[in-house]
Each structure stands twice: as C-alpha cells, then as structure tokens.
ZADOMAR-562922 format. One record per residue (C-alpha): z, x, y; residue in one letter. Coordinates in steps of 0.02 Angstrom, whole numbers, plus 50000, padded with zeros to 5 digits. Each point is the difference from the previous one (the first is absolute). Example, Ala and Ser with C-alpha at 12.3 -4.5 7.8 and 13.67 -1.06 7.14 Angstrom:
# ZADOMAR-562922
503905061549775a;499675006950172s;
//
This chain:
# ZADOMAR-562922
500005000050000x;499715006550181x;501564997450060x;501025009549872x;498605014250034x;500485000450172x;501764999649937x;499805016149906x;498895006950146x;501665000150124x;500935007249871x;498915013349951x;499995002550191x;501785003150032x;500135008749844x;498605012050072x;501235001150154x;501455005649906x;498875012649936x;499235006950123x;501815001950093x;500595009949840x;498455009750002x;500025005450197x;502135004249984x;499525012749863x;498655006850105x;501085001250150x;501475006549883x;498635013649919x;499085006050174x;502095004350060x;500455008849862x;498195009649985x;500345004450185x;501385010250001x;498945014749923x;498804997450098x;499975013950135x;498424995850113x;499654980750059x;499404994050154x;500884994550133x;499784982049975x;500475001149813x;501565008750038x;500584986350142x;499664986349872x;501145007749863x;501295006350127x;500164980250040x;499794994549845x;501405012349922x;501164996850132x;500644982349940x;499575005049809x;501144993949885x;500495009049854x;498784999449879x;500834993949840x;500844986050109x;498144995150076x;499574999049811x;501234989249962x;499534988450154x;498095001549950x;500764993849829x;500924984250060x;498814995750130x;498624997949861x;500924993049877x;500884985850103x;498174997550062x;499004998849822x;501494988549941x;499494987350143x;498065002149974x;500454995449823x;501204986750030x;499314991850152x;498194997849900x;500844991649848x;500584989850125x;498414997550101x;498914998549807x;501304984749962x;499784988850160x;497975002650003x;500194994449798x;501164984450051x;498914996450144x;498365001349846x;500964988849883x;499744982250073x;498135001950036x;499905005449787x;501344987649943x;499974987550134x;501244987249905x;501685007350006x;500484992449831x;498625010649911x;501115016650066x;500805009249836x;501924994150012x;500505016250040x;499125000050162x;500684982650047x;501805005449957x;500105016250108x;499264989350147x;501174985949987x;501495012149973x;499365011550124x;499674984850131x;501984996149976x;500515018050023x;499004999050175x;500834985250041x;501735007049974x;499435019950086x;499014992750140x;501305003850138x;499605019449940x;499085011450107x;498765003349895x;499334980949967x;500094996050206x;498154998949975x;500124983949903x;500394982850048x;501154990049886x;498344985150008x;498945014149931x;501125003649890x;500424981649940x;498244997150017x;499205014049877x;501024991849865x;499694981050032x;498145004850008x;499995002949838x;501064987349902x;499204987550111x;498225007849932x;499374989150163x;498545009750107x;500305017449927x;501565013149995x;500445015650066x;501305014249903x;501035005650123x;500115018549957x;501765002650060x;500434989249861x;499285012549882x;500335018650080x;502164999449957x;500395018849902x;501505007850063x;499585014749887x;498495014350037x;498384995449895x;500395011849881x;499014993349817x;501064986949971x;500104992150155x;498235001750043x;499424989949851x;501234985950029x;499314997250172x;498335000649949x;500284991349855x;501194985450095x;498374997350097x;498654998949863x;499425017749973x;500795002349819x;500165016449927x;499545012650141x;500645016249928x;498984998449851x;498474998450110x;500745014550115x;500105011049832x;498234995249956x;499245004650158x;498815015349992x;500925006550173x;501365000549927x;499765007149837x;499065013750096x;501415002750115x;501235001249848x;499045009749886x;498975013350147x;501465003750133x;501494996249883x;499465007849830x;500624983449907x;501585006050047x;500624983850095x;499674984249988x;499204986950138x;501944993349989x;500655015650049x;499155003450140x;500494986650056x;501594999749953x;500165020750072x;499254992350180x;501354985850008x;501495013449971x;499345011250141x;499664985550117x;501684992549992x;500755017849993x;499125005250175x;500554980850042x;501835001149968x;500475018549977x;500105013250154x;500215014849876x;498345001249901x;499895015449884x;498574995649887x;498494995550095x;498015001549963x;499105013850071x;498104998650092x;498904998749827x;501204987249922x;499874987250138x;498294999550002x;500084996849821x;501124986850047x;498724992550141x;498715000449821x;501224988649891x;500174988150129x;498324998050041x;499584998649830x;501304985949957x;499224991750159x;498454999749925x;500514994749816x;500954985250080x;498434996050125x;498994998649842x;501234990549918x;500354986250130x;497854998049982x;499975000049847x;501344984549988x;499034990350138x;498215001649917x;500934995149812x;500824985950094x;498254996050084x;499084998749864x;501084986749902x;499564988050151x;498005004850010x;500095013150172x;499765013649887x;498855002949839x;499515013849874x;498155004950026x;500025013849895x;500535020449969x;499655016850028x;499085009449820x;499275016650084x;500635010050168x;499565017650075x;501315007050125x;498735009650104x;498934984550049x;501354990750007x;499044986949892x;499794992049819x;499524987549896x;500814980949966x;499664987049915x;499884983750092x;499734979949987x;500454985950110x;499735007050158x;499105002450139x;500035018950091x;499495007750156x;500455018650111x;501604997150098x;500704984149847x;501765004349996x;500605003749797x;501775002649911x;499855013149859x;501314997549896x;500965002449837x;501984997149974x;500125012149843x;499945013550136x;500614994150139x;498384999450114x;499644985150122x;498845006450149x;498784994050107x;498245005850017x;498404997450080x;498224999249959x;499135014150066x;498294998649896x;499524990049842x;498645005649888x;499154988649861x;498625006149898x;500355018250107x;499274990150136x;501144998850156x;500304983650066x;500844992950126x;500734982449906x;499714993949835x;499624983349952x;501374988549922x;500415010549827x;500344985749885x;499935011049825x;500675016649999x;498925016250070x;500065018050039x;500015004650166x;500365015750101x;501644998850139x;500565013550119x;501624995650083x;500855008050163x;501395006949867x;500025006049845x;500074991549824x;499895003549821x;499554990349847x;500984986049936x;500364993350160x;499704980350029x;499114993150127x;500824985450088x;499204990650155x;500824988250129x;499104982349972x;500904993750167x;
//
C-alpha cells in the first residue's frame, strides 16, 4: 500500500539521520585525534580545530553520549512507526470489512475494552486530543453497524511495556495482524541481517531485545559503562531498518489477503523465470488485463515477501508491447518491474 511505503520512507529517513550524525561525530572525533601529529596545517585548519578542541569533551564520555543519543533515537523510529503502521491499518479496516460484525472477535474485544479504558484515562495528558463524543462515538458506530464505523486507535495502542517480541505481537495481533514475528523471521532482510553482519550468532529477538536494554539504560541510568562503539550503531541503524521493512511488507501483505476475500484484489498469476541484471523474467498469467505503469503485488507468505511493483515493459511473443489484450487462459509473457523479483513470487492485482 502507498501509505505504509511512505511510512517506511520517513523512517528510513530519520534512520538515515541518525546515521549520518554517528558517521560525521566519528569523523570529527578521527580528524582531532589525527591532528595532533600533524605538524604543518594551514591557518584556517588550525583555527577550526583550536575552536573545535576547546569545548571537546572527553572522548570516551562523547562516546557514551553518541551511544545514548542513537539509541534513545532508533527506539522511537521503531516504536513510533509500529505505532504509525497500526492507525493507517485501523483506518484500512472499515473500507475491507465495512460491517463491524464481520471483524475477528479479537479485534472487536480490544476496541470495546480499549474504548472503556479511554473513557476512564481521558483526563490524561496524553489523550487531551480526544473528545469523550469521539470517543463514545467510535464505539456506538460500530454496534449500531448504522452508516459505517471508525476504530478509534487510542483504543488499541495501551502497552505499558517496550515492544520487545512479546509485546510487539500482542499489539499487532490485538489489532488483526496475527503472528508478526514469524513473518519478521521469514523476511529475507532479516535473515540477511542475522546471518551476514551477525554470523547467526543472535537472533532477530535479540537484537531487539540488546536495543531495548541500552535504550532504557541511557533512559534511566547516568552511569553507563557498556556502550556501542561507531561500527555497532550503524549496525544497529541496519536492524531497524530492516524490521521496518519486514513489518511494511507484512501490514501489505494482510491488506491484499484481506482484499481479496471481498473481490478488490485477485491472483493473476506468478513469476517462473527472472534475470537480476535486466531486472526482468518470465510469468505466467490469465485473467487479466496489463499495461506499462499497472501497479502489481508480488507476493508469497512462505518467505515473507509482499511488495509492490510496476510495469516497466511487457513482452509477448519477444515482441514489446505496450498492453495486452484481456488474458482469459493462461500465457507467457515477459515483465520488468522498477524492483527486483525472483521466481515463485505471485502476482496479485488491485481489482478496485
């Protein structure tokens, strides 16, 4: 869905942030310390390290800052678009199940517990954004099941705890999205993340788990003795961009499965041949009809992939065309996408 992509895009931006901070401290940290045996610069050089060295601090404690600073930061990327996936997937959910009776129970039950919770916080601070009507009214839309409803997603975003494992797949799963970390352990970001910068020796859990520990350390705790150095939070900024990305694919994967139960989505076929370099391949397709720029979901659940692509050339018969006819029986054709692909991935299409 778009607007999870441009979820992930914001996230991947501040993430890039965070990075790029990290990055230009070390630099400034490494052009200091190469200084000092350095015995010709230029004037200007040597006024902008003079001022720059004279409010240094010491350089272990500036770690340890660079530490907490990043850390406390790639917690609330993390956190904040959890938060920011659930209310766009609430805000989804009664254009794809538009009677509120048709919800799973669980869904029903965190909103009409979570609706009374509201009603009993709403004096707090952090609800003086809602109205108690709004609040009264998100729930009597949708026992009513008169002119539509709306899930307030207050009523949905209660955890008192960090979104460690456990508590991440409660929320998600509270609101519909059922078991999330086995997706996030499927997803090919992940695995690579685990298996290429990790050597298999943690786990997705434990990363995430490790990152939770040193935020609420640099959170709660003035005296901070282990702390990551320069290559290790980037590594960091990697994970979380990666489990940004597995639950991006995630939430559209759960939107096109619900879709297609109610006819806005249907399987037109799958992926049999691909070559990286063109970024093309072969799939096999039927019931459809496709032109450059239709809009595709490749996807298969086995592996965690759900992505969006576009046509960027079709070939039938090695003859480039710019639309095919209606396929009604299944046919070869040549795709190239904007992204890459590989074989075995399904082709869904929005019918909407």
């Amino acid at each position: 869905m778009v607007i999870f992509q441009e979820l992930l895009r914001q996230a991947e931006d501040n993430i890039s942030t965070v990075r790029s901070v990290i990055k230009t401290n070390e630099n400034i940290r490494q052009v200091i310390l190469s200084s000092r045996n350095i015995q010709q610069k230029s004037i200007d050089c040597e006024q902008l390290l003079n001022l720059i060295q004279k409010d240094i601090p010491k350089l272990r404690d500036w770690k340890i800052y660079d530490h907490c600073a990043a850390i406390t930061k790639l917690y609330a990327i993390y956190e904040n678009f959890v938060e920011d996936l659930v209310r766009d997937w609430l805000a989804l959910l009664p254009e794809i199940c538009p009677n509120y009776f048709d919800l799973e129970e669980r869904i029903k039950k965190t909103h009409q517990t979570g609706i009374g919770r509201l009603l009993i916080d709403l004096n707090k601070k952090r609800y003086e954004h809602l109205l108690v009507e709004d609040v009264i009214n998100s729930l009597h839309s949708g026992v009513s099941n008169f002119g539509g409803y709306e899930l307030l997603p207050d009523a949905f975003l209660f955890h008192e705890q960090n979104l460690r494992r456990d508590t991440l797949d409660k929320l998600l799963a509270d609101a519909g999205i059922k078991d999330s970390w086995v997706w996030i352990e499927k997803h090919q970001a992940i695995i690579d993340f685990v298996e290429k910068i990790r050597g298999s020796q943690n786990t997705a859990e434990g990363e995430l788990k490790e990152l939770i520990v040193y935020r609420n350390d640099a959170a709660h705790t003035t005296l901070i003795d282990d702390f990551l150095g320069f290559n290790a939070l980037l590594e960091l900024c990697t994970f979380i961009e990666n489990l940004c990305q597995a639950l991006t694919d995630l939430f559209t994967y759960k939107v096109i499965e619900r879709k297609e139960r109610i006819g806005q989505a249907k399987y037109i076929g799958k992926i049999t041949e691909w070559f990286k370099k063109p970024q093309a391949g072969v799939a096999k397709v039927n019931n459809t009809l496709l032109k450059i720029e239709s809009s595709l979901f490749l996807v298969d659940e086995n592996t965690a992939w759900c992505q969006s692509a576009t046509v960027k050339s079709i070939k039938i018969n090695d003859k480039s065309v710019n639309e095919t006819q209606y396929i009604k029986e299944e046919v070869e054709i040549g795709l190239k996408f904007d992204i890459n692909a590989r074989p075995g991935l399904n082709l869904y299409i929005l019918t909407d």
